[in-house]
DSSP file (Angstrom, degrees, kcal/mol; ACC not computed):
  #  RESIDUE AA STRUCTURE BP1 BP2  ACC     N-H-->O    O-->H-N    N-H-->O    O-->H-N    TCO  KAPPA ALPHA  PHI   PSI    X-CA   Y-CA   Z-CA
    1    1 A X              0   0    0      0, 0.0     2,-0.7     0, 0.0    15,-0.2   0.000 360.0 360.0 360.0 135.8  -64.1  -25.3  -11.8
    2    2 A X  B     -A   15   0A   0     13,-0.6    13,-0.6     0, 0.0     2,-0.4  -0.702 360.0-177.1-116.1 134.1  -65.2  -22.0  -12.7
    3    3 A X        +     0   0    0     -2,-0.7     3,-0.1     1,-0.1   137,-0.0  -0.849  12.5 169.9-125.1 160.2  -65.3  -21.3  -16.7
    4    4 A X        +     0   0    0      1,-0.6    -1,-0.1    -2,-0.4     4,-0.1   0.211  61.7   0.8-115.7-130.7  -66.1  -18.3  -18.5
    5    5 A X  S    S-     0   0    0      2,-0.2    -1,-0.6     1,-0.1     0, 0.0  -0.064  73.9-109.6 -60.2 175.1  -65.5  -18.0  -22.2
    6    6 A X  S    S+     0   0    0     -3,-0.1     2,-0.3   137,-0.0    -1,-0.1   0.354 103.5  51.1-101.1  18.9  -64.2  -20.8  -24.2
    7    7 A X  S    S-     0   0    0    136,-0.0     2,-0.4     0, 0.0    -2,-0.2  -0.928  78.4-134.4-127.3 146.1  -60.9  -18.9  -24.7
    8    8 A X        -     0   0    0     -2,-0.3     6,-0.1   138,-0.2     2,-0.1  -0.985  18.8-136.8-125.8 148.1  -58.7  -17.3  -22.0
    9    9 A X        -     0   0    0     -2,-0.4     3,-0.5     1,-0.1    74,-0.4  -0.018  24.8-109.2 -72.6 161.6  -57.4  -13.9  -22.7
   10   10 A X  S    S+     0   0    0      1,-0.2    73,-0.5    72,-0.1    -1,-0.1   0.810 120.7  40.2 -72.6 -22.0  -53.6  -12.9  -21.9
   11   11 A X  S    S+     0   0    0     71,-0.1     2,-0.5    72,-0.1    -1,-0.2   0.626  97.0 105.2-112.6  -5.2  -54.8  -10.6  -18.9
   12   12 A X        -     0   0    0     -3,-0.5     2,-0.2    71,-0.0    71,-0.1  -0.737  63.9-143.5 -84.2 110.7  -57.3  -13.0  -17.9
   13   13 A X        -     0   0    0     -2,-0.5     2,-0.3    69,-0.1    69,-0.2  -0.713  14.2-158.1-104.9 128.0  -56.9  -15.7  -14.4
   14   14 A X  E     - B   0  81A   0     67,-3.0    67,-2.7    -2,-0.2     2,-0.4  -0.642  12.5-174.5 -89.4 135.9  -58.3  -18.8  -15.2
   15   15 A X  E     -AB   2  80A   0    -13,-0.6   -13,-0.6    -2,-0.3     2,-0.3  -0.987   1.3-170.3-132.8 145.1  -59.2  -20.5  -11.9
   16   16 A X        -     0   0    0     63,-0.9    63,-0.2    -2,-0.4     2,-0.2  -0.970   6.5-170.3-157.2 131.1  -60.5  -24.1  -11.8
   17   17 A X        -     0   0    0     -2,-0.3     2,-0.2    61,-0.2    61,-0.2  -0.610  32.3-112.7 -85.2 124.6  -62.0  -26.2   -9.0
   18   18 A X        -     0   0    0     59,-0.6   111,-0.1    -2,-0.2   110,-0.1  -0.610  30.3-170.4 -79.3 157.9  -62.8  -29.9   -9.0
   19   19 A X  S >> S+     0   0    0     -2,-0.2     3,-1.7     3,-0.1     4,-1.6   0.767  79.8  50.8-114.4 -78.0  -67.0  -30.4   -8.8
   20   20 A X  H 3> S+     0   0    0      1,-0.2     4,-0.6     2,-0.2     5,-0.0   0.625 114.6  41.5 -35.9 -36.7  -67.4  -34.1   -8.2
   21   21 A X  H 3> S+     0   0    0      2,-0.2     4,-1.6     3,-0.2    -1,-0.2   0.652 115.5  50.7 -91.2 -24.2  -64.9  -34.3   -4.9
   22   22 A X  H <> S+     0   0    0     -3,-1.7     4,-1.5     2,-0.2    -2,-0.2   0.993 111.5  41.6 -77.3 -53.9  -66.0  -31.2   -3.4
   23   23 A X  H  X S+     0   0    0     -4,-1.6     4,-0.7     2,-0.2    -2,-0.2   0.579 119.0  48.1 -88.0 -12.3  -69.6  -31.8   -3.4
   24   24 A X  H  X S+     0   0    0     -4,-0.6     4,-2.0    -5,-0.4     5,-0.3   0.901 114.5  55.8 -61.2 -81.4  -68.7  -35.9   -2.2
   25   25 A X  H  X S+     0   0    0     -4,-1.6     4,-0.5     2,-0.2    -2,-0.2   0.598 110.4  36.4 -10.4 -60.2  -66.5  -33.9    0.3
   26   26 A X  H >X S+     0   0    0     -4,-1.5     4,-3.0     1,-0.2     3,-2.6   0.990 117.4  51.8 -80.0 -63.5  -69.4  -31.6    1.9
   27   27 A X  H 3X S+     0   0    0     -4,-0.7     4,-1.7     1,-0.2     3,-0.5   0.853 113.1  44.8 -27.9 -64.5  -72.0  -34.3    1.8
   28   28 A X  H 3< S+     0   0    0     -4,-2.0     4,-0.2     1,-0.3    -1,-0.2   0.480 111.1  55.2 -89.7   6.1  -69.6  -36.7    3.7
   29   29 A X  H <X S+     0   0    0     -3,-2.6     4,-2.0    -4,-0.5     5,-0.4   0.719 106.0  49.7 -82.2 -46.1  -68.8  -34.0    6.0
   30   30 A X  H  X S+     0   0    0     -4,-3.0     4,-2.6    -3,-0.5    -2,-0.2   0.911 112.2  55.1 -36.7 -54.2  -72.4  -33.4    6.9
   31   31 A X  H  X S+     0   0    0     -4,-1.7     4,-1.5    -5,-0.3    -1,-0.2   0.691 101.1  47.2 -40.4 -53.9  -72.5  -36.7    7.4
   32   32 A X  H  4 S+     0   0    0     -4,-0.2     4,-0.3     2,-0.2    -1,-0.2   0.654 114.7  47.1 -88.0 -31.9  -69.9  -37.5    9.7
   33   33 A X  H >X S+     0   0    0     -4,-2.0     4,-2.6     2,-0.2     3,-1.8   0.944 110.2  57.5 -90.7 -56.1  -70.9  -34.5   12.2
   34   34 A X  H 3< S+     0   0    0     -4,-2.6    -2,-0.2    -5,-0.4     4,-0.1   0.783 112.5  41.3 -10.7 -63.1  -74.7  -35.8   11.8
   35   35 A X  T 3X S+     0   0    0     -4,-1.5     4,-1.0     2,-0.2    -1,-0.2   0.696 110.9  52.9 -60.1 -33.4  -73.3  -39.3   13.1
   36   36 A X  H <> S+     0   0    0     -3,-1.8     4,-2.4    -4,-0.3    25,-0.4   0.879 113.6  47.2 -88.3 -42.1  -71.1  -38.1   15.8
   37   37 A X  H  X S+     0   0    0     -4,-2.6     4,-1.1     1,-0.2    -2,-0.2   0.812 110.4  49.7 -56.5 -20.0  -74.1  -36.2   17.1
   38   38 A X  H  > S+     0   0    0     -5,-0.4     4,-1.5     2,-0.2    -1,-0.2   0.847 110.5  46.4 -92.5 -23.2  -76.3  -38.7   16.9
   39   39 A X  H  X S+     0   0    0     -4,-1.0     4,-1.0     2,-0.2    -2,-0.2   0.936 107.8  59.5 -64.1 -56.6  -74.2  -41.2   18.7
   40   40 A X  H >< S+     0   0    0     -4,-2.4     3,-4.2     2,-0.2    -2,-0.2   0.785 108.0  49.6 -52.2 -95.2  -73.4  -38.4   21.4
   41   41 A X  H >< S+     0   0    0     -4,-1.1     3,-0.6     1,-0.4    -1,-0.2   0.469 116.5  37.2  17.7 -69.2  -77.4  -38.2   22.1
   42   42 A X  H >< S+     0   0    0     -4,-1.5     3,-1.0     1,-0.3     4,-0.5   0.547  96.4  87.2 -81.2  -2.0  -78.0  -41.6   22.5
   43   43 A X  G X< S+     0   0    0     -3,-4.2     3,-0.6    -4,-1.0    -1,-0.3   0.802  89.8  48.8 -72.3 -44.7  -74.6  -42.1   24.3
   44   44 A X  G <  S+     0   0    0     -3,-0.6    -1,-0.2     1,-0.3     8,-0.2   0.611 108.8  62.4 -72.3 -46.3  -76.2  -41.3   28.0
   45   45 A X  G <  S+     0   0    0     -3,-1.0    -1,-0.3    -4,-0.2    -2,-0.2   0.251  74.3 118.8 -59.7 -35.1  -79.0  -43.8   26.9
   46   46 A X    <   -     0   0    0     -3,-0.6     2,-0.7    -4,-0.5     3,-0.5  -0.450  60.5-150.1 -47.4 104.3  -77.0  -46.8   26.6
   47   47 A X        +     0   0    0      1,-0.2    -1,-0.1    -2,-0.2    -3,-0.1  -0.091  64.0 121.7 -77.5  34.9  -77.7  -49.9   28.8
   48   48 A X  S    S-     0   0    0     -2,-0.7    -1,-0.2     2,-0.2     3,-0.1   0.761  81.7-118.0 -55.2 -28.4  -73.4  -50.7   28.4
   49   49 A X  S    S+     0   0    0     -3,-0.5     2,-0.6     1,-0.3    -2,-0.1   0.617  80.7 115.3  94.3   2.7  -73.0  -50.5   32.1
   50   50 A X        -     0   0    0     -4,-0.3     2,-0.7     2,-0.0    -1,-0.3  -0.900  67.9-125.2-132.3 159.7  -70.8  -47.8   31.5
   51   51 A X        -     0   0    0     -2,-0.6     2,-0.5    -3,-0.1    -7,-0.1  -0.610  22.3-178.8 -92.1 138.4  -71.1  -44.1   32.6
   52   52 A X        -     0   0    0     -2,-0.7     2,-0.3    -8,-0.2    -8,-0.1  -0.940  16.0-155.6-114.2 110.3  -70.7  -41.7   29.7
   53   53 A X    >>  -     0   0    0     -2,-0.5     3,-1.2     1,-0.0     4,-0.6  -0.526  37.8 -94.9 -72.6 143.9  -71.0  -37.5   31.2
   54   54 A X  H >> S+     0   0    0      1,-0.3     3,-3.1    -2,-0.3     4,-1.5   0.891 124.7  66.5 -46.2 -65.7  -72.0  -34.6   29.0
   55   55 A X  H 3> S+     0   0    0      1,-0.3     4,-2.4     2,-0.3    -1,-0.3   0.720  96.5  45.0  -7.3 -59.4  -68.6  -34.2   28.6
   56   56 A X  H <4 S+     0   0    0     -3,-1.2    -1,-0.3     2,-0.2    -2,-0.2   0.448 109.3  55.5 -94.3  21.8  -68.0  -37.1   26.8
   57   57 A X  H << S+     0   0    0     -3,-3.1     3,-0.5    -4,-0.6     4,-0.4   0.756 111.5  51.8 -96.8 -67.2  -71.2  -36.4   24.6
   58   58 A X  H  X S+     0   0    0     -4,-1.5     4,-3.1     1,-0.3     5,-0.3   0.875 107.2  45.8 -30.5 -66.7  -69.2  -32.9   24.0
   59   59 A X  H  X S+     0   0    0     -4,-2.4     4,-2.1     2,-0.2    -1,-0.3   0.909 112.4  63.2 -73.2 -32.1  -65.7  -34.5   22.9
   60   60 A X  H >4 S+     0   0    0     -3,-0.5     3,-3.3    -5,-0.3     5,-0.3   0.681 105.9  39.1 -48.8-108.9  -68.1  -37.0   20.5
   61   61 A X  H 3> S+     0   0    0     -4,-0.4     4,-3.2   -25,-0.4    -1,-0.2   0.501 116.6  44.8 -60.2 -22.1  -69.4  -34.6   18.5
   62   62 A X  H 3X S+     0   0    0     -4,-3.1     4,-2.2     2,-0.2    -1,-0.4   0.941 107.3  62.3 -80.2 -14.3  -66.1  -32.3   18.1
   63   63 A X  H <X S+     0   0    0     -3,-3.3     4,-1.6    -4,-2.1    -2,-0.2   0.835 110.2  47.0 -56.1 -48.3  -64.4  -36.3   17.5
   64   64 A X  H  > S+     0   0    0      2,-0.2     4,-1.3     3,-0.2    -1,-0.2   0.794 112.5  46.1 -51.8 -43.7  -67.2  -35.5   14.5
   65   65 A X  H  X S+     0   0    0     -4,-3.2     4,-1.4    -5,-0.3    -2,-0.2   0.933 112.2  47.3 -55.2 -71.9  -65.8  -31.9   13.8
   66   66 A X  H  X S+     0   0    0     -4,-2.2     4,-2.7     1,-0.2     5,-0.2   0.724 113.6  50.0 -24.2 -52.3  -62.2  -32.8   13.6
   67   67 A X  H >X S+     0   0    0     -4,-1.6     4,-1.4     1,-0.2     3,-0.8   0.982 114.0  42.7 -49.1 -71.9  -63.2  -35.9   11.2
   68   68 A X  H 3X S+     0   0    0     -4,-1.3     4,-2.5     1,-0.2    -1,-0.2   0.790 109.6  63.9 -35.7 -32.7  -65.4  -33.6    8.6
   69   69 A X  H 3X S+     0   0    0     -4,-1.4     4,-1.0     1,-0.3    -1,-0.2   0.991 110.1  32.3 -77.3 -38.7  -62.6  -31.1    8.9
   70   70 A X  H XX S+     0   0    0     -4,-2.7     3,-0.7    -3,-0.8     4,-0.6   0.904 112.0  62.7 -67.0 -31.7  -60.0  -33.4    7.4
   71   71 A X  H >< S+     0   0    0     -4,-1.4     3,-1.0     1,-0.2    -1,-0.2   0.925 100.9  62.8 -37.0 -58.1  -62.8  -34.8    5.3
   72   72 A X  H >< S+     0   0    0     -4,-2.5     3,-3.3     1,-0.2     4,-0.4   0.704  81.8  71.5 -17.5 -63.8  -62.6  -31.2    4.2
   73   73 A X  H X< S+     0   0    0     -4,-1.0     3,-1.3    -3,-0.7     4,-0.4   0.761  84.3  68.5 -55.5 -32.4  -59.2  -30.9    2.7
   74   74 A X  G X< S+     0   0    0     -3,-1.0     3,-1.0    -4,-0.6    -1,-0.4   0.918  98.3  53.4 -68.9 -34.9  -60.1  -32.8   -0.1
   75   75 A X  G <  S+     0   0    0     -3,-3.3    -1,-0.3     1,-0.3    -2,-0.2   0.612  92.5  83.0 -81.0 -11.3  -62.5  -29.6   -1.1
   76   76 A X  G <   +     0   0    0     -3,-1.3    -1,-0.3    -4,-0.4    -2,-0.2   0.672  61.5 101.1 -80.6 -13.9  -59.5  -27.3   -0.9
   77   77 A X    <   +     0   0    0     -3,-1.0   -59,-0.6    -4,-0.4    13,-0.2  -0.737  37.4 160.9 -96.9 154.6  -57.5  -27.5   -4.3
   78   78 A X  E     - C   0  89A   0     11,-1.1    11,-1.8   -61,-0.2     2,-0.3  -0.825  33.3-128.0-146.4-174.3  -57.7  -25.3   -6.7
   79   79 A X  E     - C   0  88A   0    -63,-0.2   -63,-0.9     9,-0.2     2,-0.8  -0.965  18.0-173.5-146.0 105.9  -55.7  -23.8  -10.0
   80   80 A X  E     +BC  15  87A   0      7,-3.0     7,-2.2    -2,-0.3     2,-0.4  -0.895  22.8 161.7-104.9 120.3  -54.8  -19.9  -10.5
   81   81 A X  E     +BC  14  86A   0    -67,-2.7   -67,-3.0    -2,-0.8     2,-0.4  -0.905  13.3 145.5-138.4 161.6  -53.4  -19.3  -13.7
   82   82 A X  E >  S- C   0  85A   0      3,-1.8     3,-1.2    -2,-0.4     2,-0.4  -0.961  71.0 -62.4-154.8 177.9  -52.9  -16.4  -16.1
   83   83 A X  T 3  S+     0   0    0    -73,-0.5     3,-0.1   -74,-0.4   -72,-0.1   0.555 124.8  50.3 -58.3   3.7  -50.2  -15.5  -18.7
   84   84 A X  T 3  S-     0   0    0     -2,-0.4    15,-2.0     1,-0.3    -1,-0.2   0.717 122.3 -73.2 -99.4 -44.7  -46.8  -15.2  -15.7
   85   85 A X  E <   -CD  82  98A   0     -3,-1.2    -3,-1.8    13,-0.2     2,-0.3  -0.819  52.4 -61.5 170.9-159.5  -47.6  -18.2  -14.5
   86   86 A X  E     -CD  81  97A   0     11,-4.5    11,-1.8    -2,-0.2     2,-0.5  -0.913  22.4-160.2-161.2 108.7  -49.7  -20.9  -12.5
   87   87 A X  E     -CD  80  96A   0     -7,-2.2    -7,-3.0    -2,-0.3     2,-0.6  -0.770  23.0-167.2 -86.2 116.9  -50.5  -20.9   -8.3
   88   88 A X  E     -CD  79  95A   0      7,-3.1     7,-0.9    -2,-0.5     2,-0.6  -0.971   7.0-162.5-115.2 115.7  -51.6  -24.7   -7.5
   89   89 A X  E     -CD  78  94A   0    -11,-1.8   -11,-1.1    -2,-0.6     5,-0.2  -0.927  12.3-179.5-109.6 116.6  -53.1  -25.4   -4.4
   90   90 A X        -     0   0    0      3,-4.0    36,-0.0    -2,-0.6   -12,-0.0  -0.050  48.3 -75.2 -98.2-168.6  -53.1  -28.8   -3.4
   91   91 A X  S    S+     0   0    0      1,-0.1   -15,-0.0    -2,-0.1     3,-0.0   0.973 124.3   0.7 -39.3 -67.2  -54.5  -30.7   -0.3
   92   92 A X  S    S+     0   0    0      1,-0.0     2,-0.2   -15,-0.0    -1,-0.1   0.941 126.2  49.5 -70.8 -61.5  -51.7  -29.4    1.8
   93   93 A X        -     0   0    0     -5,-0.0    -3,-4.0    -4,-0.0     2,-0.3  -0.500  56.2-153.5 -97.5 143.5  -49.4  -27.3    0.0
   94   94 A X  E     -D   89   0A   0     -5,-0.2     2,-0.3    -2,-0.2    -5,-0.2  -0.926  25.0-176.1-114.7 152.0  -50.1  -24.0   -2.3
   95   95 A X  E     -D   88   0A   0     -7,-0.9    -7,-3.1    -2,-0.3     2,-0.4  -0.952  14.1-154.1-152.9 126.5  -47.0  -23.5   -5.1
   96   96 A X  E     +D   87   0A   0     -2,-0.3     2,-0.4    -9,-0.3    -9,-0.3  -0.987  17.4 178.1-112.6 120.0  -46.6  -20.7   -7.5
   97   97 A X  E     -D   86   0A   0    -11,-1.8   -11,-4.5    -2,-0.4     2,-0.3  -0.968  30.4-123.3-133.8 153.9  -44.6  -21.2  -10.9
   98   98 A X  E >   -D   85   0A   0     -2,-0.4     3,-3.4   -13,-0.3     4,-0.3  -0.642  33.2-118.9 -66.8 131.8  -43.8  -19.2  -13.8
   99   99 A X  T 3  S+     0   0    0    -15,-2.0     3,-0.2    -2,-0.3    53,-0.2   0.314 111.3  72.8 -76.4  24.0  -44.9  -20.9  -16.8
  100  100 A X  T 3  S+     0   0    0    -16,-0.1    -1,-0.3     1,-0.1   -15,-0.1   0.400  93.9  56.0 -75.2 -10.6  -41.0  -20.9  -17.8
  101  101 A X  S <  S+     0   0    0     -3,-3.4    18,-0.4    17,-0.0     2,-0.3   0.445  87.3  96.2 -91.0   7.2  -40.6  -23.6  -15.2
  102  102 A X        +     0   0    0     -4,-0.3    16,-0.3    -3,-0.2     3,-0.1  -0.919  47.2 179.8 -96.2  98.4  -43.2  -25.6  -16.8
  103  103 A X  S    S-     0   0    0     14,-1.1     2,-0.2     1,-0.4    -1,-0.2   0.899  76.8 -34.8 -97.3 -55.6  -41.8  -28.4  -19.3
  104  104 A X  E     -E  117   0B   0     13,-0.8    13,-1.7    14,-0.1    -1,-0.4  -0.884  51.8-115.8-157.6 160.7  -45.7  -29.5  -20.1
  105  105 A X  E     -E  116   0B   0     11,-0.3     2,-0.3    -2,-0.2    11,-0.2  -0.937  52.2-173.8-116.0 117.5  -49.7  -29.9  -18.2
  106  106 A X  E     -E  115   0B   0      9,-1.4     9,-2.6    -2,-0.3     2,-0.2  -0.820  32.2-164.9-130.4 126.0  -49.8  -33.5  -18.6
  107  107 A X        -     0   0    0     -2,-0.3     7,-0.1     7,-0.2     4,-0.1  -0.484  21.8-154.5-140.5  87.3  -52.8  -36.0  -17.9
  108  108 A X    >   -     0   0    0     -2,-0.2     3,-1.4     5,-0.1     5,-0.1   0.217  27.3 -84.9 -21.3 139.1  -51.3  -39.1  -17.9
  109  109 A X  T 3  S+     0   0    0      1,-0.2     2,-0.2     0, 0.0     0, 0.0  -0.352 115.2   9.1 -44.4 168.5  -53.7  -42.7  -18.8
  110  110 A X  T 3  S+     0   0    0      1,-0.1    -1,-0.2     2,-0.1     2,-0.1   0.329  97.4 135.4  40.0  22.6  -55.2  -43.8  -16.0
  111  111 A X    <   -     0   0    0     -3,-1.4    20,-0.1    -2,-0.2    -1,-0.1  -0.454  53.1-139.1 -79.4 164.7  -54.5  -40.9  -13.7
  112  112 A X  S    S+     0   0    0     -2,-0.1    19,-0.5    18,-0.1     2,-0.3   0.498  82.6  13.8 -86.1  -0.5  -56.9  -39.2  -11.2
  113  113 A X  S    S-     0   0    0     17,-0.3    17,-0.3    18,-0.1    14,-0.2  -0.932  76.1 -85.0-160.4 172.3  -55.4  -36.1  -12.1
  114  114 A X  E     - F   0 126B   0     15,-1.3    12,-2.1    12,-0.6     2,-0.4  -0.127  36.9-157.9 -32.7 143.7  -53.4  -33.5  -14.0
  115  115 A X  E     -EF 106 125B   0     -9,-2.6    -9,-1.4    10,-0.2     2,-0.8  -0.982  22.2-131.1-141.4 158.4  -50.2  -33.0  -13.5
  116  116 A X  E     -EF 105 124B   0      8,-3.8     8,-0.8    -2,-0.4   -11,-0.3  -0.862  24.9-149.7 -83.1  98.1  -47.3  -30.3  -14.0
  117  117 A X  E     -EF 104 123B   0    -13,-1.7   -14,-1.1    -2,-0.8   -13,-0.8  -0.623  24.3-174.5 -83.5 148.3  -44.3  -32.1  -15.8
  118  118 A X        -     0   0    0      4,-3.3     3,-0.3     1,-0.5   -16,-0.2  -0.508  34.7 -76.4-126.5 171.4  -41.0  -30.0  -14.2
  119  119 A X  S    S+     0   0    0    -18,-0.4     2,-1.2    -2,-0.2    -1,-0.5   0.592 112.5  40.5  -6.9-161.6  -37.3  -30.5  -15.4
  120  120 A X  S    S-     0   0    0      1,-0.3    -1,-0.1    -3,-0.1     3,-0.1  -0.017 128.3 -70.3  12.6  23.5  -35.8  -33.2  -14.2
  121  121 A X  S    S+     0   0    0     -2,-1.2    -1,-0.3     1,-0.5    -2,-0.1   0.532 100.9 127.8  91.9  -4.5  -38.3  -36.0  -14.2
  122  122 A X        +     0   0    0     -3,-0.4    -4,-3.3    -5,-0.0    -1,-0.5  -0.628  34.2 177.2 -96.2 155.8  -40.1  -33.9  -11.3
  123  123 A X  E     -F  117   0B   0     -6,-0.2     2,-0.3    -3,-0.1    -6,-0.2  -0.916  23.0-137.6-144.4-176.3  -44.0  -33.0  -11.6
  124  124 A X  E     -F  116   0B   0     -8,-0.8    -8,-3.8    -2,-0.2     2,-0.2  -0.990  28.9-121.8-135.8 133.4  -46.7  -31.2   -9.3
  125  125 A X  E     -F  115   0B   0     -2,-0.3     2,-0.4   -10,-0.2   -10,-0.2  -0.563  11.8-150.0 -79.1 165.3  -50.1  -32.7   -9.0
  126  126 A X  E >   +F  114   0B   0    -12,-2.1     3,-2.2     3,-0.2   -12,-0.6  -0.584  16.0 177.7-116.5  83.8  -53.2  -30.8  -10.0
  127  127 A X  T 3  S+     0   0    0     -2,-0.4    -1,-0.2     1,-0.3     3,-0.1   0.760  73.4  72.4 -37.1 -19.8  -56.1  -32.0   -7.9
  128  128 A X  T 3  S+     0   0    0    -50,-0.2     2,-0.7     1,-0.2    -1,-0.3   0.918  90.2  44.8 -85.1 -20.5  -58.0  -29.8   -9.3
  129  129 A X  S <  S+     0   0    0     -3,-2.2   -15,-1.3  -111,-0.1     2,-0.4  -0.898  84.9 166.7-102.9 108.3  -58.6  -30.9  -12.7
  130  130 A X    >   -     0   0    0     -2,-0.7     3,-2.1   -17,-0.3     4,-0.4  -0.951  52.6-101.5-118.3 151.5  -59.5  -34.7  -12.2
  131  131 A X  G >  S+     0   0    0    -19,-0.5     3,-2.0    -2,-0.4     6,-0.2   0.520 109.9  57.0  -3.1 -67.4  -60.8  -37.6  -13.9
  132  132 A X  G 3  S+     0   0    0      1,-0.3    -1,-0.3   -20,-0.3     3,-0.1   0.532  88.9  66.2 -21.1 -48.7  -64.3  -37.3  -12.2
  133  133 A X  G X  S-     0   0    0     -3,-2.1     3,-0.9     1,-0.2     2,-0.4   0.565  86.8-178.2-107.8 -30.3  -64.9  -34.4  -13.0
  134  134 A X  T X> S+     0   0    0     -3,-2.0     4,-1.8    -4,-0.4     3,-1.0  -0.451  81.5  19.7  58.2-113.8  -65.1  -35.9  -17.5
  135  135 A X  H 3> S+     0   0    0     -2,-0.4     4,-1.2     1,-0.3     5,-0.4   0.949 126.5  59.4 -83.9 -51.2  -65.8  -33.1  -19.9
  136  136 A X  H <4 S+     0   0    0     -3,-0.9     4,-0.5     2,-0.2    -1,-0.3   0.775 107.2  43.6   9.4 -81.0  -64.6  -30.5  -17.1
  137  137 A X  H <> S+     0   0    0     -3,-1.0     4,-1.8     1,-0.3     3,-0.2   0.820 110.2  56.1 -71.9 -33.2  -61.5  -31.7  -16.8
  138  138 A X  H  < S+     0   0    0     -4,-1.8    -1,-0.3     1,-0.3    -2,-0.2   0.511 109.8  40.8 -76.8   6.4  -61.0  -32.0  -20.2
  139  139 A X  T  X S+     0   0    0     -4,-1.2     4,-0.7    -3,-0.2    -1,-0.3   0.393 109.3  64.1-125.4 -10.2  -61.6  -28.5  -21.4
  140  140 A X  H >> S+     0   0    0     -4,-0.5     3,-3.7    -5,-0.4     2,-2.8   0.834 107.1  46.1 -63.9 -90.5  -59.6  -27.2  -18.2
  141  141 A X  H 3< S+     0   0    0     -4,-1.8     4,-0.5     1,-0.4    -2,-0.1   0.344 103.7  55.6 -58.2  -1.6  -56.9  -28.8  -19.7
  142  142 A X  H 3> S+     0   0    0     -2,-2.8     4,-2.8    -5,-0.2    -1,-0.4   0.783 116.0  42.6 -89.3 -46.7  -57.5  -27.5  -23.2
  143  143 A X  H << S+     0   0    0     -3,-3.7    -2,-0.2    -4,-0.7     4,-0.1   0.941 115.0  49.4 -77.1 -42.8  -57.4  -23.8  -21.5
  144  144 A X  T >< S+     0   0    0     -4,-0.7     3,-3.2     2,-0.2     5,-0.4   0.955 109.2  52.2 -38.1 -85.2  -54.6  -24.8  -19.5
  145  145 A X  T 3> S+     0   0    0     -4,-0.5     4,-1.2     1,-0.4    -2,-0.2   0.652 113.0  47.8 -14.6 -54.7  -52.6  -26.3  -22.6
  146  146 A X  T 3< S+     0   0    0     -4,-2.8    -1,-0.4     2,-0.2    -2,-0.2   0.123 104.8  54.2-122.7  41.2  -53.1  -23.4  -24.1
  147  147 A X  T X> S+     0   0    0     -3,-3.2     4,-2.1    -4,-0.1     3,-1.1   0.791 115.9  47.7 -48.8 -93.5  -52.0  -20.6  -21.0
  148  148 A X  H 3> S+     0   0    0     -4,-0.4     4,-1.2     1,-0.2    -2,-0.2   0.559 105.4  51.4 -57.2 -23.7  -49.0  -22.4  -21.1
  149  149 A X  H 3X S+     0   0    0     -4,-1.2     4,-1.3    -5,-0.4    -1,-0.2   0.720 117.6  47.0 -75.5 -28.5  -48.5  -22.5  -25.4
  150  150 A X  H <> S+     0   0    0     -3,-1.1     4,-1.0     2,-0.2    -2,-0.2   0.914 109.3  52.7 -75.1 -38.9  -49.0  -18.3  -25.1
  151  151 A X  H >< S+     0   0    0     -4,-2.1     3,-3.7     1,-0.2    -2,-0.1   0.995 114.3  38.4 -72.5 -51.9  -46.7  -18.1  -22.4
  152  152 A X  H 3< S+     0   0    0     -4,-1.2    -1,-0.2     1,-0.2    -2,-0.2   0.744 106.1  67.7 -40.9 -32.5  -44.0  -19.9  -24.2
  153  153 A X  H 3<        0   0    0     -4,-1.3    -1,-0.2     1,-0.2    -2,-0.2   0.747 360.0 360.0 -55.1 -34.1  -44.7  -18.3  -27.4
  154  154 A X    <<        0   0    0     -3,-3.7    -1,-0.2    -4,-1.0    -2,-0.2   0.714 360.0 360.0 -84.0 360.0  -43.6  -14.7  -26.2
């Protein structure tokens, strides 16, 4: 999560990042193509009785990309906000609201994460500020909280 001052200014975009999930995330991405390479190696090597081709050493290790890449997604959310309003990019999806569509930024007991409370009983999560993440999250959510009390204020 990337922090500046301990205030944010009206003209100022706050952006914030989870730390704990990204840097699990890259590690276990490392990881994963490490293992599928090392398995491809040895594959050839294998007294199984059965014949393995460079080829199927090749589809191993991208069987490694592919994994790591979804592994991946978890590093992807993040939080822009500044006095119009607040872009949240989740796993999948990125979302833009005006902080008039905003009822409350909410972190529930026992959540992993922040949330956007909407109208109607509806919310948006915010992977990016999560649990993990301890004094982080809780001082995003102080700067959030109070983005969203300025915007309402005018």
């Amino acid at each position: 999560m990337t922090t500046g001052s301990q205030r944010t200014t009206p003209s100022e975009t706050l952006v914030l990042r989870p730390l704990k999930v990204v840097v699990f995330a890259w590690v276990g991405a490392v990881a994963i193509v490490g293992l599928f390479t090392a398995i491809a190696l040895v594959l050839r090597n294998s007294p199984t009785g059965v014949v393995f081709r460079p080829a199927d050493q090749v589809a191993m290790v991208l069987l490694g990309v592919f994994m790591a890449g979804g592994v991946l997604l978890m590093a992807r959310p993040r939080i822009r906000a500044d006095a119009e309003g607040i872009e949240v990019r989740n796993v999948l999806a990125t979302r833009r609201l005006s902080w008039d569509q905003v009822e409350r930024v909410s972190f529930p007991d026992s959540a992993s994460w922040a949330r956007l409370d909407l109208p109607d009983y509806e919310y948006i999560p915010l992977m990016a500020v999560q649990a993990v993440d301890g004094a982080r999250a809780v001082k995003a959510m102080r700067r959030l909280r109070a983005l969203h009390a300025a915007a309402r204020d005018r």
